[in-house]
NUKOL-875237 format. One record per residue (C-alpha): residue number from 0; residue in one letter; x, y, z. Coordinates in pm, 1 decimal. Example, Ala and Ser with C-alpha at 12.3 -4.5 7.8 and 13.67 -1.06 7.14 Angstrom:
BEGIN
PT   panu   rolum          X          Y          Z
PT      0       a     1230.0     -450.0      780.0
PT      1       s     1367.0     -106.0      714.0
end
This chain:
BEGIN
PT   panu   rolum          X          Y          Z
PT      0       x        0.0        0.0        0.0
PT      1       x      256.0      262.5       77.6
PT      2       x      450.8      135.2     -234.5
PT      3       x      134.6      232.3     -441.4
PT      4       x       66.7      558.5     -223.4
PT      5       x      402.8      644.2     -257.3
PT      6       x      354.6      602.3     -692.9
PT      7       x       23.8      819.4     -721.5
PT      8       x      190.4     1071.1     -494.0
PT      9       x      444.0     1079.0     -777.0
PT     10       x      241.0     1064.3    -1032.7
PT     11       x       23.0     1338.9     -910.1
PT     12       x      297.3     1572.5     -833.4
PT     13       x      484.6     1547.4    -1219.3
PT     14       x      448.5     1823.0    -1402.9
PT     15       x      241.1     1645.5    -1684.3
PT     16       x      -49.9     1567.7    -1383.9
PT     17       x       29.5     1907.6    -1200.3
PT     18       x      -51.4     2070.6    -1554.3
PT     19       x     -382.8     1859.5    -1605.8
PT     20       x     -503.1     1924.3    -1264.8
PT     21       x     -451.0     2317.2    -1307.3
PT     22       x     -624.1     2319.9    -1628.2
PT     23       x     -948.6     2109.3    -1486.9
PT     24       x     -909.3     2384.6    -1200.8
PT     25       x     -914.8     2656.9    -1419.3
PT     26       x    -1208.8     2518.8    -1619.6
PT     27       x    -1392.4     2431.1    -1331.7
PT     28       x    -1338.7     2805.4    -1133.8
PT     29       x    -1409.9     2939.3    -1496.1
PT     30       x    -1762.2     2803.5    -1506.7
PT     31       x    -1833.4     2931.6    -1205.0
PT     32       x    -1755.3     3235.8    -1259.8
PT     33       x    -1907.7     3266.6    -1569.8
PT     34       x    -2256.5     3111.4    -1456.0
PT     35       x    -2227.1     3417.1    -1157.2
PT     36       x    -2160.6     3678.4    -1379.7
PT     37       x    -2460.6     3557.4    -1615.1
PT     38       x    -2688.8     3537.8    -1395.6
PT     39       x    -2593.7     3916.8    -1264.2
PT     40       x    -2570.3     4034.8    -1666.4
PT     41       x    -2889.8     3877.8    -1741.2
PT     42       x    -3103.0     4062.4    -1461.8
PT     43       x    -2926.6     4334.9    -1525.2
PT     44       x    -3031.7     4301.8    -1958.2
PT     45       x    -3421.9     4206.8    -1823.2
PT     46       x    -3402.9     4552.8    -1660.4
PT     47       x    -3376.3     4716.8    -2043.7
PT     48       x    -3664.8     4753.3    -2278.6
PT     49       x    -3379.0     4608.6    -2564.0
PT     50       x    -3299.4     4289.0    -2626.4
PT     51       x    -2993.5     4284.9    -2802.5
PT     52       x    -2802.9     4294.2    -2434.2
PT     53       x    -3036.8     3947.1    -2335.7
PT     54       x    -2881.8     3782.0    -2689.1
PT     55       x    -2505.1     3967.4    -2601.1
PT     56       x    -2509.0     3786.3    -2273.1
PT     57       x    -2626.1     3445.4    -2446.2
PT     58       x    -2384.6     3443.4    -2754.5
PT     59       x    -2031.6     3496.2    -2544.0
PT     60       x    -2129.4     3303.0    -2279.5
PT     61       x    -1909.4     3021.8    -2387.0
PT     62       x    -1631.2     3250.9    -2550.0
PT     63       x    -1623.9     3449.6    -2188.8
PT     64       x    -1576.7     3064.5    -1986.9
PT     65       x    -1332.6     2944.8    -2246.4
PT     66       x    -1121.8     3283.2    -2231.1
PT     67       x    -1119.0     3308.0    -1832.4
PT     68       x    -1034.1     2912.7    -1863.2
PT     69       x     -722.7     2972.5    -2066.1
PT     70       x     -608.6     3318.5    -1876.9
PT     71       x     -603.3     3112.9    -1498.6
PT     72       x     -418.2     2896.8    -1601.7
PT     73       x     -176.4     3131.5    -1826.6
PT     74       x     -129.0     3284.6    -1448.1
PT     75       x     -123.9     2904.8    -1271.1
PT     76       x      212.4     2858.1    -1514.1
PT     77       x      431.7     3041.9    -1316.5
PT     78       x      340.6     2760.7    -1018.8
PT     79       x      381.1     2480.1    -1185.7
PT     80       x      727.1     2307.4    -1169.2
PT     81       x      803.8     2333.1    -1521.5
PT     82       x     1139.8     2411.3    -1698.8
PT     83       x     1159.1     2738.5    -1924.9
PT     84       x     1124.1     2573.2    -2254.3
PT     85       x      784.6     2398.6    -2148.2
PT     86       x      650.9     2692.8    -1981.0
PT     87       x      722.0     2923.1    -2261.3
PT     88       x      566.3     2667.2    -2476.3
PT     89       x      226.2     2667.5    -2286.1
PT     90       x      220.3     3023.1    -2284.9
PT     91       x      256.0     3058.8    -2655.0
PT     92       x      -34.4     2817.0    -2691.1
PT     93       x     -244.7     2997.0    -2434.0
PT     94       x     -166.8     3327.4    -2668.2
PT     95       x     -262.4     3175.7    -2976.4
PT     96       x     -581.6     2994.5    -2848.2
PT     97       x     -689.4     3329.8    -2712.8
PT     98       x     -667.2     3468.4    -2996.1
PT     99       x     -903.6     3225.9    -3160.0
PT    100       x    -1123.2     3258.1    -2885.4
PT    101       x    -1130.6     3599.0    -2958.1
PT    102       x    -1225.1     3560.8    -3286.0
PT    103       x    -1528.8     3311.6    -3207.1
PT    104       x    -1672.3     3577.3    -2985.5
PT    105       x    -1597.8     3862.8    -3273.1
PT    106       x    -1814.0     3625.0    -3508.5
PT    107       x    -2075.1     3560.7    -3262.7
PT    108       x    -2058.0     3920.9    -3193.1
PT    109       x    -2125.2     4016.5    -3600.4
PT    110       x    -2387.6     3756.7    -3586.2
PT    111       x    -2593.2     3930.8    -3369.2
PT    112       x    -2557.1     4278.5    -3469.2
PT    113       x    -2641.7     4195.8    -3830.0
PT    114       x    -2954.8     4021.2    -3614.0
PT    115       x    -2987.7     4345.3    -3417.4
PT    116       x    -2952.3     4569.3    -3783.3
PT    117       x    -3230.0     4302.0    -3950.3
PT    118       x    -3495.0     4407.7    -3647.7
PT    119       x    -3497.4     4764.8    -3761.7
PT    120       x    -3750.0     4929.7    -3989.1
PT    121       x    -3509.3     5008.7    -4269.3
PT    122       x    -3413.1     4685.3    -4284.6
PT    123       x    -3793.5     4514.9    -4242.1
PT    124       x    -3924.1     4681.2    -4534.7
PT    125       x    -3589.6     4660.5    -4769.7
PT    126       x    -3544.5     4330.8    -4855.5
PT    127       x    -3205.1     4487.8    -5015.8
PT    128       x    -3060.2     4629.3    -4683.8
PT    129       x    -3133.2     4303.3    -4544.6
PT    130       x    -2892.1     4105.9    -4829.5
PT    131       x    -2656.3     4381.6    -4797.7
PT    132       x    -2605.2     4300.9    -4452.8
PT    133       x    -2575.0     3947.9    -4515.1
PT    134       x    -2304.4     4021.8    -4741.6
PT    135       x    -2184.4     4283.1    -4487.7
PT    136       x    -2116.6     4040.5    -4223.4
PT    137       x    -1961.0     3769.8    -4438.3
PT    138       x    -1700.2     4030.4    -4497.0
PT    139       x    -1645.9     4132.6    -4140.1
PT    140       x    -1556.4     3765.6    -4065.5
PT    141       x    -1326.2     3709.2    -4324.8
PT    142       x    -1153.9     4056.0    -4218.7
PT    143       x    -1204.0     3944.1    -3848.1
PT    144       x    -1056.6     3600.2    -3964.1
PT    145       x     -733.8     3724.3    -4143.3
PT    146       x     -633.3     4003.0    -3887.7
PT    147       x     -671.3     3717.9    -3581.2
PT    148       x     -456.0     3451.7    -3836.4
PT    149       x     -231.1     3734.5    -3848.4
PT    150       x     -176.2     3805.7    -3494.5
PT    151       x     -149.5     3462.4    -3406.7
PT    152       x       98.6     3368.7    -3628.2
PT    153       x      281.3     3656.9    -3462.4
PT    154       x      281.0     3526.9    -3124.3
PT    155       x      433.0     3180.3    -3319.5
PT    156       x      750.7     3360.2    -3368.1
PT    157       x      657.8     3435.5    -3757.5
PT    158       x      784.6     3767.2    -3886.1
PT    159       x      456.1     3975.7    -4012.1
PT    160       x      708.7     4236.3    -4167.7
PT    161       x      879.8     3968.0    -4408.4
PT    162       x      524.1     3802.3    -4493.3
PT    163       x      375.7     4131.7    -4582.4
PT    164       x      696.3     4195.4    -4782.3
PT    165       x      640.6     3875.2    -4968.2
PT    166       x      291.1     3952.4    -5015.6
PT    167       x      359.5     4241.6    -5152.6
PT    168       x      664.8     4079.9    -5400.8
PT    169       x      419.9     3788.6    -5526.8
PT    170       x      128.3     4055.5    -5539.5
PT    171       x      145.9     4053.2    -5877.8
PT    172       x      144.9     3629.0    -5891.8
PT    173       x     -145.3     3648.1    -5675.8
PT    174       x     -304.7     3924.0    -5826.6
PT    175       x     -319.9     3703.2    -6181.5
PT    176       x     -396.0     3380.4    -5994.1
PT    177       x     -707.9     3502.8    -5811.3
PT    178       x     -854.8     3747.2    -6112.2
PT    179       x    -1146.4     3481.4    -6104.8
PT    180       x    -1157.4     3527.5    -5719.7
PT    181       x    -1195.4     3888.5    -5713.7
PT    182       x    -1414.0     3886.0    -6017.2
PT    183       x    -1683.3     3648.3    -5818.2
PT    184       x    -1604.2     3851.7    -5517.6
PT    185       x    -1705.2     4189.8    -5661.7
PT    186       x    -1996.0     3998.6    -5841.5
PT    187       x    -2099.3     3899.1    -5529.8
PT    188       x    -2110.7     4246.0    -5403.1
PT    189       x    -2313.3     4354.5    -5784.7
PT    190       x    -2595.5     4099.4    -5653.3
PT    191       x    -2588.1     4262.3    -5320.2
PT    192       x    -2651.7     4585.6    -5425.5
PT    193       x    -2858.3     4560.8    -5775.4
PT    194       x    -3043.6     4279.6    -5589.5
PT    195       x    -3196.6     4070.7    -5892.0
PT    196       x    -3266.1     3777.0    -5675.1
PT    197       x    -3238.6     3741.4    -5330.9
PT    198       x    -3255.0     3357.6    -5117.1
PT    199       x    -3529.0     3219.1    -5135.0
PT    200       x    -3685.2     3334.2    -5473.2
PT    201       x    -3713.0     3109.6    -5717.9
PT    202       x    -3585.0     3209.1    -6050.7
PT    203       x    -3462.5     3127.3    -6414.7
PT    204       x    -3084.4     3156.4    -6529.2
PT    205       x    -2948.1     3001.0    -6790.5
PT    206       x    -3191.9     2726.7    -6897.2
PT    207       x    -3205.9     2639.8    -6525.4
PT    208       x    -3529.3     2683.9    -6302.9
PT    209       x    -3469.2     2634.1    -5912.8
PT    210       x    -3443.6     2830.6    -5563.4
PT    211       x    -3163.6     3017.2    -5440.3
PT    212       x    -3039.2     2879.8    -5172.2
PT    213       x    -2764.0     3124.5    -5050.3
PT    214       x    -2570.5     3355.4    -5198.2
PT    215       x    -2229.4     3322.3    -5126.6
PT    216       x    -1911.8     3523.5    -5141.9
PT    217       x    -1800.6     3314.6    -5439.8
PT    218       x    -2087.5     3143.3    -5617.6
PT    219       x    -2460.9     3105.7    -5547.1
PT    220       x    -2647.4     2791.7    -5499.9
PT    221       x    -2951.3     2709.7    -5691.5
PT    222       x    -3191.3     2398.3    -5578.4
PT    223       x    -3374.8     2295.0    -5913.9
PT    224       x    -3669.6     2133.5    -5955.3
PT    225       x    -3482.2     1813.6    -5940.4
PT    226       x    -3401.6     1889.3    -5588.9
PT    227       x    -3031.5     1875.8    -5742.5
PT    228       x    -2798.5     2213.8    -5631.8
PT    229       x    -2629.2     2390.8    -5914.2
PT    230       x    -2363.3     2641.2    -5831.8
PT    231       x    -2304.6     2918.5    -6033.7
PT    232       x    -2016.3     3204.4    -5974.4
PT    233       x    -2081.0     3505.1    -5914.1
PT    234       x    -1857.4     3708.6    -6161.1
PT    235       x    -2067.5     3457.2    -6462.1
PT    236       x    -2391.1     3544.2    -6279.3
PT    237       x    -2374.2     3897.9    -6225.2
PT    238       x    -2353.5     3934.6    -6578.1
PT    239       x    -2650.4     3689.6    -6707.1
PT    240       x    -3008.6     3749.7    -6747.6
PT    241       x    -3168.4     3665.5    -6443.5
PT    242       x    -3567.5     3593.4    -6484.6
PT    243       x    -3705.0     3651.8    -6122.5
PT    244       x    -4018.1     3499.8    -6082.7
PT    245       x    -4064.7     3608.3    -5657.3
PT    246       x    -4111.2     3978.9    -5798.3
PT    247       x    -4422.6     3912.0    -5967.7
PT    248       x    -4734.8     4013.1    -5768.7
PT    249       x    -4995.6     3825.6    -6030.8
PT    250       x    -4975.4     3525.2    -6304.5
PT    251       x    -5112.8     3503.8    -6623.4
PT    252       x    -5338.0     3272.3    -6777.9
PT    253       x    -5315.0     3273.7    -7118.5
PT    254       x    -5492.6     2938.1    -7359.3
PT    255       x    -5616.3     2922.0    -7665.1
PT    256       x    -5958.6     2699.8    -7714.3
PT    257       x    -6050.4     2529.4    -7982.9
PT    258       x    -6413.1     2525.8    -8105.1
PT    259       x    -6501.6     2231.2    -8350.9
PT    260       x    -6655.1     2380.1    -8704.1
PT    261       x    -7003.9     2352.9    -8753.3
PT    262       x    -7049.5     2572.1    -8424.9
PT    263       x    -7305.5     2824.9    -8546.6
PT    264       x    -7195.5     3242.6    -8491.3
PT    265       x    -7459.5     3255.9    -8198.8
PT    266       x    -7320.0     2926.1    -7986.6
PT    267       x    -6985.7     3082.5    -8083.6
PT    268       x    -7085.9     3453.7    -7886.0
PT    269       x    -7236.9     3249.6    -7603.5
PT    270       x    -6930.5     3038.5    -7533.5
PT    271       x    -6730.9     3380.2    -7567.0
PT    272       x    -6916.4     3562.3    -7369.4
PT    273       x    -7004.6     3269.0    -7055.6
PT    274       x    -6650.2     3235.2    -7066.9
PT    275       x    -6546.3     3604.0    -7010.7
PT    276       x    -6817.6     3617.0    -6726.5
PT    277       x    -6674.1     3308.4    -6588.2
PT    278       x    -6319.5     3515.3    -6543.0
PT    279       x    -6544.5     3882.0    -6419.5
PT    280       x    -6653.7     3662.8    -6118.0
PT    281       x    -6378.8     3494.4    -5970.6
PT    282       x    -6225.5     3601.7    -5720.0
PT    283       x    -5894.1     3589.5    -5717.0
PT    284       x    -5845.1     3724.3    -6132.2
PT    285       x    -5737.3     4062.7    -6179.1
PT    286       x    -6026.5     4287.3    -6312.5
PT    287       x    -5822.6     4512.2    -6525.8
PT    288       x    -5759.8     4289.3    -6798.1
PT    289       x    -5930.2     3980.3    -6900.2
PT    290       x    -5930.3     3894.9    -7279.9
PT    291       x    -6227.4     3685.0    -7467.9
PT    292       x    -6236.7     3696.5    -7812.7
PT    293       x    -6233.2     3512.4    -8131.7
PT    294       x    -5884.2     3524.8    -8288.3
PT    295       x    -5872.0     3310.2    -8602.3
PT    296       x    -6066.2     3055.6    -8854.0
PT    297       x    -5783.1     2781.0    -8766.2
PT    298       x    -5731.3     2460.8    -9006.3
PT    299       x    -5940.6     2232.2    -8805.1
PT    300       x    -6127.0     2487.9    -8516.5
PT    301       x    -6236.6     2795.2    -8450.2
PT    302       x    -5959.4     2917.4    -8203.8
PT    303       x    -6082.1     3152.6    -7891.8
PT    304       x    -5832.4     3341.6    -7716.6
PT    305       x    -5809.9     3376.2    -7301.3
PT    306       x    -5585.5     3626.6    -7100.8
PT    307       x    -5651.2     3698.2    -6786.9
PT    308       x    -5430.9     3711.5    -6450.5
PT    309       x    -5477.5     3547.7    -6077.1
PT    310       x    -5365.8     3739.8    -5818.2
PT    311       x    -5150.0     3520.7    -5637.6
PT    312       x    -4765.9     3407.7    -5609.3
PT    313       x    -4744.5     3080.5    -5571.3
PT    314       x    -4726.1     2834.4    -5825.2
PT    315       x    -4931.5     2624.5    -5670.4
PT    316       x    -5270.0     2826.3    -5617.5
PT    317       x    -5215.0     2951.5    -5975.8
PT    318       x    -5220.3     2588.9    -6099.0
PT    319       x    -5506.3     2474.9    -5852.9
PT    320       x    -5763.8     2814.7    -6003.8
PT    321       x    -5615.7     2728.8    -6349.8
PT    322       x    -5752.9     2378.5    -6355.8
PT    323       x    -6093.3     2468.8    -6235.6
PT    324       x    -6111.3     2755.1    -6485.2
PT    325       x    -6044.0     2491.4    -6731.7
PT    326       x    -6278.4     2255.7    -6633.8
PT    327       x    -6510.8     2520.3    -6605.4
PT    328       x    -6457.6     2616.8    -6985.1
PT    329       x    -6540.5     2274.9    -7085.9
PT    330       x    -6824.4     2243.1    -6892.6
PT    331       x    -6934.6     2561.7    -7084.6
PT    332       x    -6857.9     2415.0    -7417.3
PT    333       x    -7039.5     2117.5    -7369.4
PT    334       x    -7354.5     2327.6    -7257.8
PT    335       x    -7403.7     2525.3    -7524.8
PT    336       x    -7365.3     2198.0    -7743.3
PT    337       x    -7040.1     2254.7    -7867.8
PT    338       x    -6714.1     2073.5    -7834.7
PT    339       x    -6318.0     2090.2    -7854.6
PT    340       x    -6178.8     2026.8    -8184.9
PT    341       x    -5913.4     1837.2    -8243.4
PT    342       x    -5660.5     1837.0    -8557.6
PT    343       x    -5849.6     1701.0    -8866.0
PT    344       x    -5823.6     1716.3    -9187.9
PT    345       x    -6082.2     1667.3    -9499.2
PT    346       x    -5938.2     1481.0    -9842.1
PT    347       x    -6173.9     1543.0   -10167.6
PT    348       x    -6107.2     1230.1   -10392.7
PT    349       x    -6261.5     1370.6   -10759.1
PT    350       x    -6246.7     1108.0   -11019.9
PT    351       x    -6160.0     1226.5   -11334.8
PT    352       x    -6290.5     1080.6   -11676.3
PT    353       x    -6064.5      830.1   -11843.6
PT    354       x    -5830.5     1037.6   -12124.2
PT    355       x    -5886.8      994.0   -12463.7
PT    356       x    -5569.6      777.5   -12647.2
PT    357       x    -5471.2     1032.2   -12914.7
PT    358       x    -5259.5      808.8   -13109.9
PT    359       x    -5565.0      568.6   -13199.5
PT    360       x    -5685.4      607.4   -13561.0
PT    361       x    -6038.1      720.8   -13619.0
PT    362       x    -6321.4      514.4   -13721.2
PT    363       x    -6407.6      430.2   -14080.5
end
């Protein structure tokens, strides 16, 4: 027993288990503090009519444990029997995780401002300030991202002078290597501000039909019909024709019925005119504009012409009122003792008399 007493006293007091046991100290002491201050921020946020300070306090919660974690037991290093090498070591990685840590919070901190920015008025009823900030605080972190990659690699003993300097002799190398880059990058920013599509709306490009799904600093995704994703950059797609079918506040109808021939002028008016009345009183078509009228003698029918728009968005609804005006028009047709036509054609056979052989001799 003392033999083994004797071994975990050992164990326990090398510096490998002395640093272990200061770190789980540190974490432990750093979650209490952390839930103590919480609970003090957060009755002090409930006190405010805002509630940006109530999501401040939530978002760096973990940032704020992690940091205090790693700055005990930066100051716990100077009691732990450690030579200089090690020790410096430690504190190097303690600098360059902080720095990290800093940067998670500056993210979570973007995050919630561009939440905070969304919330106002301005931004509510401008679906373009709203993308612009999106786009706003994508480049925040990247800036945020670089600076804190910067600074780190600072504390690792490399020499930001001499990078710079070779950043700024293979500027020109880089400069040809990423024209693409910078060409989807500032296309990225053309969306942002001309706003031709935004996520979410469903649109044409190309011969493609889907839904954006986000709009990235490089490319933008688009979900097809398919459910497939096709990405697209941003420098091609800022300078394509972009059919945005979100923007439209009505669809249009638009068929063209066929009346079989034999349909007498006064069947033809009443199918013409129960049609447009059919349009005049439903609800959902737009009043303005609705089109009935006989447009052509066709081969094989005699072709009406309807135009008329919904007043609805979605694809969907419009399809649903479509079919039931379309049932609706047959129903008409067949009332007034009508029908469709379909393609036909009529072949006159005439028989001709036999011809006459010229070369026989005539009769004596």
């Amino acid at each position: 027993m003392d033999s083994i007493r004797s071994s975990v006293q050992g164990w326990v007091t090398s510096p490998p288990a002395l640093t272990a046991i200061v770190l789980l100290g540190a974490y432990v002491v750093a979650r209490i503090v952390t839930t103590v201050l919480r609970a003090i921020l957060v009755r002090v946020a409930r006190r405010t009519t805002n509630v940006w300070d109530d999501r401040l306090v939530a978002r760096l919660a973990g940032p704020a444990s992690a940091l205090i974690t790693l700055q005990l037991f930066h100051v716990a290093l100077d009691y732990i029997p450690l030579d200089d090498k090690s020790t410096k070591m430690l504190a190097t990685a303690v600098t360059t995780l902080t720095v990290f840590i800093v940067i998670w919070a500056a993210f979570r901190a973007i995050d919630l401002a561009r939440g905070g920015l969304e919330m106002r008025s301005w931004a509510r009823d401008n679906p373009a300030s709203r993308s612009l900030l999106a786009l706003g605080a994508r480049f925040a972190k990247v800036a945020v991202l670089i600076l804190g990659t910067l600074v780190a690699l600072s504390h690792l003993g490399v020499s930001i002078a001499s990078l710079v300097a070779g950043l700024g002799i293979g500027g020109l190398v880089i400069a040809l290597a990423a024209q693409k880059t910078v060409e989807n990058l500032f296309g990225a920013v053309s969306i942002g501000i001309d706003q031709p599509m935004r996520e979410g709306d469903y649109i044409r490009v190309y011969d493609i039909y889907g839904t954006v799904e986000k709009i990235g600093l490089r490319s933008t995704r688009v979900r097809t019909q398919d459910r497939t994703i096709v990405t697209i950059p941003n420098g091609e797609l800022s300078n394509q024709r972009v059919e945005n079918y979100a923007h439209r506040e009505r669809i249009r109808l638009y068929c063209v019925i066929g009346l079989e021939y034999g349909t007498s002028a006064t069947t033809t008016r009443a199918i013409i005119t129960a049609f447009e009345q059919l349009l005049v009183n439903h609800p959902k078509t737009w009043k303005e504009q609705i089109v009935v009228r006989l447009v052509a003698l066709g081969s094989s029918s005699l072709d009406i012409e309807v135009f008329a728009w919904f007043q609805t968005t979605t694809f969907d609804d419009f399809g649903k009122m479509r079919q039931d005006i379309l049932l609706s028009f047959m129903e008409i047709v067949e009332k007034e003792g009508s029908a469709l036509a379909f393609p036909t054609r009529t072949v006159h056979v005439v028989n001709d008399p036999p011809a006459t052989n010229r070369l026989a001799p005539p009769a004596s």
